[in-house]
C-alpha positions in Angstrom: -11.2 -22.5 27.2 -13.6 -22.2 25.0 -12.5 -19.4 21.9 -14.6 -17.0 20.5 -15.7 -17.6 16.3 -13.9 -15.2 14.3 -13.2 -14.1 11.2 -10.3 -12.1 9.6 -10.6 -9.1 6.9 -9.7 -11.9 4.6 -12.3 -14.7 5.1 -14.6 -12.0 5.2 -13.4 -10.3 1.5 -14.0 -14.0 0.1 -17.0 -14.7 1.5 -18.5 -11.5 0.1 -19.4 -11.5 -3.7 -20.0 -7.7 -3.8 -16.4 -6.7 -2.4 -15.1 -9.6 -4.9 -16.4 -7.9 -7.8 -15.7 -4.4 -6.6 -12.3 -5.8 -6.6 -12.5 -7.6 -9.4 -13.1 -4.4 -11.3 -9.6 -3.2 -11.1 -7.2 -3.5 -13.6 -4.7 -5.4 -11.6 -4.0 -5.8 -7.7 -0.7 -6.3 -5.7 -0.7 -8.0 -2.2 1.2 -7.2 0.7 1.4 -10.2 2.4 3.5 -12.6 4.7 2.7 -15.8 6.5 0.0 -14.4 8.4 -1.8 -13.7 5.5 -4.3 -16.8 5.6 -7.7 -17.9 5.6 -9.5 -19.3 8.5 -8.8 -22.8 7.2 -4.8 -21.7 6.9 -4.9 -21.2 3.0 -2.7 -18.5 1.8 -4.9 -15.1 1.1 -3.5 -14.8 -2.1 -4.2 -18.3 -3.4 -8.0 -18.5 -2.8 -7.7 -14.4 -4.6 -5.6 -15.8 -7.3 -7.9 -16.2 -10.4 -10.8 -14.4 -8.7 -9.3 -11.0 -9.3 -6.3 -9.7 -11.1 -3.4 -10.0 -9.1 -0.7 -9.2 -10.6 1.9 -9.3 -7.3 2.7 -9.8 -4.1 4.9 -7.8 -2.0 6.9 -8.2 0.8 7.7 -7.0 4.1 10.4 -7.7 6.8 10.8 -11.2 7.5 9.3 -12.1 3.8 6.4 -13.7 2.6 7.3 -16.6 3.8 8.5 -15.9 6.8 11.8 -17.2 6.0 14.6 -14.1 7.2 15.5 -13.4 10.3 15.1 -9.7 11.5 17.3 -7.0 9.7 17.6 -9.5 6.3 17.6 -8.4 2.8 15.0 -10.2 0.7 15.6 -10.8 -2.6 12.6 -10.9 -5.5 11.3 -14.4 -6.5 8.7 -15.5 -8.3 5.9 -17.5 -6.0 6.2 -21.3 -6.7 2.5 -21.9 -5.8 0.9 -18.8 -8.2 3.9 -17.6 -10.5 3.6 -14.4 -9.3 6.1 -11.7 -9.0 7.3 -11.0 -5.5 8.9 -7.5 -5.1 10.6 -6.7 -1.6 9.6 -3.8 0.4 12.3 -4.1 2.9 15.9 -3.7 1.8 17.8 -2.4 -0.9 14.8 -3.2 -3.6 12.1 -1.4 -1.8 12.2 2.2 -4.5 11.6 -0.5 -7.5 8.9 -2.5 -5.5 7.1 1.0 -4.9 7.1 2.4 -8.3 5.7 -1.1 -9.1 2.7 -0.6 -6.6 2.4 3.2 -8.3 1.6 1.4 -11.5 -1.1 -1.4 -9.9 -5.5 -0.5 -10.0 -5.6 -1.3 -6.2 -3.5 -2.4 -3.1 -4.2 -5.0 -0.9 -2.5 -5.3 2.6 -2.8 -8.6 4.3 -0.2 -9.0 7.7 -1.2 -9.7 11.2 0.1 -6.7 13.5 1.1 -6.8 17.4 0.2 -3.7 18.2 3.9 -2.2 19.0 5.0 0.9 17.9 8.5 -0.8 16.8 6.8 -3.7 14.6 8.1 -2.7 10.9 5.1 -4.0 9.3 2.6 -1.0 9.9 5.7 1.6 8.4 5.6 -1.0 5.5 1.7 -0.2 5.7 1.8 3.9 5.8 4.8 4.0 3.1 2.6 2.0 0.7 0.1 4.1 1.8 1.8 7.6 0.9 2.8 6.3 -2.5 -1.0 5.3 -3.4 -1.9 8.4 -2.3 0.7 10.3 -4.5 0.0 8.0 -7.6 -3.9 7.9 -6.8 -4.4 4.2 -6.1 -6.7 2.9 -4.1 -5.4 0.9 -0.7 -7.6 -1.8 1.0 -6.4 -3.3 4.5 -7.8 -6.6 5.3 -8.1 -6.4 8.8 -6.9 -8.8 11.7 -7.8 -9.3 15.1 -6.4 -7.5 18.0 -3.0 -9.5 19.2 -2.2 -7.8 22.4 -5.6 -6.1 23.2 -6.5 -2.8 22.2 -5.0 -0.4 25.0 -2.6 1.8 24.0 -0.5 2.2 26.6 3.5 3.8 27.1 5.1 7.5 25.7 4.4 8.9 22.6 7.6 9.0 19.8 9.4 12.3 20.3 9.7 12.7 15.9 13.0 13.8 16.4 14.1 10.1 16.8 11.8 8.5 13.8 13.0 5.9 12.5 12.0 2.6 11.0 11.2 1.2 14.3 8.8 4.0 15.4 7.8 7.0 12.9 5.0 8.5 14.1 4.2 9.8 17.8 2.4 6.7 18.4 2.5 5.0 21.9 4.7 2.0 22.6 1.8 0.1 22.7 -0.7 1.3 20.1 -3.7 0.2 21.3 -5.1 -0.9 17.8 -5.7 -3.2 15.1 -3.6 -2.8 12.1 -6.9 -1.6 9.9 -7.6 0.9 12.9 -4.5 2.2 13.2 -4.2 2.8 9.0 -7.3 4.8 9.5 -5.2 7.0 12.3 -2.6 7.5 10.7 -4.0 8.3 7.1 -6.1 11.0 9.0 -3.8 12.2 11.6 -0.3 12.4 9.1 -2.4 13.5 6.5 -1.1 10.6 4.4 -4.9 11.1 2.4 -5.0 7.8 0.3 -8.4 6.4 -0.7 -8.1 3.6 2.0 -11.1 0.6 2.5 -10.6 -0.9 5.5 -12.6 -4.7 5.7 -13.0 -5.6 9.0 -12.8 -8.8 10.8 -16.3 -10.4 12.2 -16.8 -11.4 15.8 -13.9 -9.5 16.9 -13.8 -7.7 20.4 -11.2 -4.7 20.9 -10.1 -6.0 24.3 -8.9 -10.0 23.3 -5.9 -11.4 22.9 -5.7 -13.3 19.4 -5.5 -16.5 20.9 -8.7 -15.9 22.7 -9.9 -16.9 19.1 -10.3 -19.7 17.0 -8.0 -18.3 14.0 -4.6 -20.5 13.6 -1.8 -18.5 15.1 1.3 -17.8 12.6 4.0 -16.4 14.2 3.8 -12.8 13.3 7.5 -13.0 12.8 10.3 -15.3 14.0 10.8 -14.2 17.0 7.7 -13.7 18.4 5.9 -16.9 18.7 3.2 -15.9 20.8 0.6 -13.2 21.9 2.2 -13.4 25.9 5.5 -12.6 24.0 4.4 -10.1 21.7 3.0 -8.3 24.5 6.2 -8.6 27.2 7.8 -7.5 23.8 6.6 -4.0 24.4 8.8 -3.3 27.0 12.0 -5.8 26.7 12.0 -4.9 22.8 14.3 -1.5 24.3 17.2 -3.7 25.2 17.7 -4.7 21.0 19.6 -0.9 21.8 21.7 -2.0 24.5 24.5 -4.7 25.3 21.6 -6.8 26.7 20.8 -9.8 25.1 16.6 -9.4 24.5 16.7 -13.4 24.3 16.9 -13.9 20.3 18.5 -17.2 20.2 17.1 -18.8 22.8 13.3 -20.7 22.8 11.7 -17.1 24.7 13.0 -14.3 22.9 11.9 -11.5 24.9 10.6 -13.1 27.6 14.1 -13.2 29.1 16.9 -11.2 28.5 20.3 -10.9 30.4 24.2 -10.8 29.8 27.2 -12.8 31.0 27.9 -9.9 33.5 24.7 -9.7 34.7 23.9 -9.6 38.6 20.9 -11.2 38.2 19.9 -11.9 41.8 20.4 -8.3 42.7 18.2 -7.3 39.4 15.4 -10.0 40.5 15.1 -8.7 44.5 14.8 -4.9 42.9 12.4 -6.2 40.6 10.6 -7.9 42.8 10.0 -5.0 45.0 8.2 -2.7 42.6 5.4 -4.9 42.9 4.6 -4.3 39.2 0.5 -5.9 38.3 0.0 -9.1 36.3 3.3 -10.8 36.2 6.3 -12.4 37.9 10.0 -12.1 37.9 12.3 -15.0 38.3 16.2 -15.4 37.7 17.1 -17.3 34.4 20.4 -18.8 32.9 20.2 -19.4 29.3 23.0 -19.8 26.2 21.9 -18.1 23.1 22.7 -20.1 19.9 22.6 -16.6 17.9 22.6 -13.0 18.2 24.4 -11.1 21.3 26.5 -13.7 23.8 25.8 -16.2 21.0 27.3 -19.4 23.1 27.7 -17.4 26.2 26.0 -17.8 29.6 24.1 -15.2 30.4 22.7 -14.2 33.5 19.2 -13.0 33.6 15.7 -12.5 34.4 12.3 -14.4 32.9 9.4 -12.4 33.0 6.1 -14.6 33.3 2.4 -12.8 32.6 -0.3 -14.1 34.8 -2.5 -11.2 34.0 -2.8 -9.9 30.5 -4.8 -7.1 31.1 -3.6 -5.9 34.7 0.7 -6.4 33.2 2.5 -3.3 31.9 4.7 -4.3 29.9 6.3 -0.9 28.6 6.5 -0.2 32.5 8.1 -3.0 33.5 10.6 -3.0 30.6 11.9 0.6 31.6 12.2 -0.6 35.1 14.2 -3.3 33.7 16.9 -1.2 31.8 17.1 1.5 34.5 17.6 -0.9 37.2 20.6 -2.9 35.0 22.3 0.6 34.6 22.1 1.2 38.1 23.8 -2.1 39.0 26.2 -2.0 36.6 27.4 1.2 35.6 30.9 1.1 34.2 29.6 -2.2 32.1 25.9 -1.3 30.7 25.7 0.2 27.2 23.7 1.5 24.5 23.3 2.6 20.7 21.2 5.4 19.2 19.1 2.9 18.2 17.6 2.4 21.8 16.3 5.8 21.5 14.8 5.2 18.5 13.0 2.6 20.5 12.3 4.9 22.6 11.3 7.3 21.3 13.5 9.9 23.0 16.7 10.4 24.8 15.1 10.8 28.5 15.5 7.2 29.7 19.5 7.6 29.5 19.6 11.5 30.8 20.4 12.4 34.4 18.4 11.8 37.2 16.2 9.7 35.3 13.0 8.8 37.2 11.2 5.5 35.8 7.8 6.3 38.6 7.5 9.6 37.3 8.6 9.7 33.9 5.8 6.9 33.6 2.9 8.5 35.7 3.5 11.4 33.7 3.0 9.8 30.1 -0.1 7.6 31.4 -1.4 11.1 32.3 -0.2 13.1 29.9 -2.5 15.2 27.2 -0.8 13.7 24.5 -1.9 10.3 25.1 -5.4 11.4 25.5 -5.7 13.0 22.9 -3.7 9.4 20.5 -6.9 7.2 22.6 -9.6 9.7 22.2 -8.0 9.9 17.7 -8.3 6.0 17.9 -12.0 5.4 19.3 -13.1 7.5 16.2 -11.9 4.9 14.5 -12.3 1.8 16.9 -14.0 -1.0 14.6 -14.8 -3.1 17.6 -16.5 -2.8 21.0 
């Protein structure tokens, strides 16, 4: 296959002397970065900006800059070993002294390849960083990245009585937007009202995948090592909530999941006749080294996408959880935290209806209304 020639935010920022000086004229910049933050030729962002304008630090996320912590970790502040710089943590314990740090900078940059999931941290990291700008009148500029999944937002909208860190804002499960589009949104819609610059990628169309391109794919984080599992994500991320093991552990985290107990041969035939687009079920054994079941056999299903733009994948992951509580009753369980996922406490309530619950949010007013808020911002045809 032949990729498309693109370029991120990033390559685009350096290859521009006027946004270089413009940047250049602050005082001092921070970064918000992580592995994904590179150059077309895979150079860190923030080395090639590092004597070109004052950066003063770099921040990080989830995961860390260097991609180094599993999901959930604290990350502790280092110093870079390649620039010297500071590195403040935005996730954990550290994150209130790692904002009053970016309160005190001239500009912010942000610098992280999204997925285009409502429950990916990194965008919340995005729109906090955001709010304090805003409150301490700093300026924020979002080097944009291409599209990962495609740019259709698709799934319910976040019912803000479950907000949480994995889903804030009524937002769809999948958000149909690149990170830089989706700041836009949200500093509009939320009101969030920081001076934002949003420098888009080149040669970028709103319906690829990213490795339709010819950028090197990072894993966006370490269990998501693809754009066919970031996108199956979208629907099998709701079983982090249950006693369902989402596959973490195993080589295709969330492209299988399953539990010891599992009837998996039932689970496949119902699966199978839903007839769901642009995939295909098959039953799966699989020993997770980590993480639920860690050194258990689990019983459980593989869900393989042979059509990217036809698959569902919120659809098919609702399917999936209702179907498991059907067949096992007295065995399946949840936390709050699944509806945080979510996004609400229907999918557990009684009489739960995955066809109509489903219609009814791909029809619903609501999401019309997110789609038709997104296209006035939509960067790319």
């Amino acid at each position: 296959m032949v990729k498309r020639e693109i370029f991120a935010g990033a390559d685009v920022l350096l290859a521009s002397p006027d946004l270089l000086s413009k940047l250049a004229a602050y005082p001092s910049v921070g970064m918000v970065t992580n592995p994904t933050g590179i150059t077309k030729a895979g150079d860190p962002v923030y080395e090639k900006l590092s004597g070109r304008v004052p950066l003063a630090a770099l921040f990080s996320p989830e995961h860390g800059v260097r991609g180094e912590m599993q999901a959930g970790a604290a990350v502790d502040e280092y110093a870079d070993g390649a620039t010297g710089l500071p590195v403040y943590s935005l996730y954990g314990p550290g994150k209130a002294a790692a904002e009053e740090r970016i309160g005190a900078l001239g500009c912010l940059l942000f610098d992280i390849q999204d997925i285009g999931s409502r429950y990916y941290t990194y965008q919340y990291t995005l729109t906090d960083c955001m709010a304090v700008c805003a409150a301490k009148g700093v300026p924020v500029w979002v080097l944009d990245r291409p599209p990962f999944i495609g740019c259709e937002a698709q799934g319910n909208l976040l019912d803000r009585r479950f907000a949480s860190g994995v889903g804030r804002f009524p937002i769809p499960a999948r958000t149909g937007a690149t990170i830089g589009e989706l700041a836009a949104y949200l500093n509009e819609a939320e009101g969030i009202g920081c001076d934002l610059t949003v420098v888009p990628c080149r040669g970028v169309s709103s319906s690829m995948f990213f490795d339709e391109g010819d950028l090197p794919l990072v894993n966006p984080s370490p269990n998501l090592p693809s754009p066919d599992c970031a996108l199956i994500y979208v629907g099998t991320c709701l079983f982090e909530g249950t006693n369902v093991s989402e596959g973490r552990g195993t080589t295709k985290p969330f492209e299988l999941f399953g539990a010891p107990w599992l009837d998996s041969r039932s689970l496949l035939g119902e699966l199978r006749s839903l007839d769901l687009p642009g995939c295909v079920f098959r039953e799966t054994f699989f020993t997770p080294t980590f993480s639920k079941y860690a050194g258990e056999l689990c019983r459980g299903i593989r869900i393989h996408v042979t059509d990217r733009r036809a698959y569902k994948p919120f659809d098919a992951g609702v399917w999936a959880l209702t179907l498991i509580r059907r067949l096992h009753p007295d065995v399946f369980a949840h936390r709050k935290f699944l509806f945080n996922l979510f996004g609400s406490d229907e999918i557990l309530r009684e009489g739960f209806d995955p066809a109509g619950y489903l219609a009814e949010a791909e029809a619903s007013e609501a999401l019309a209304a997110y789609r038709e808020g997104i296209l006035r911002h939509r960067l790319y045809e």
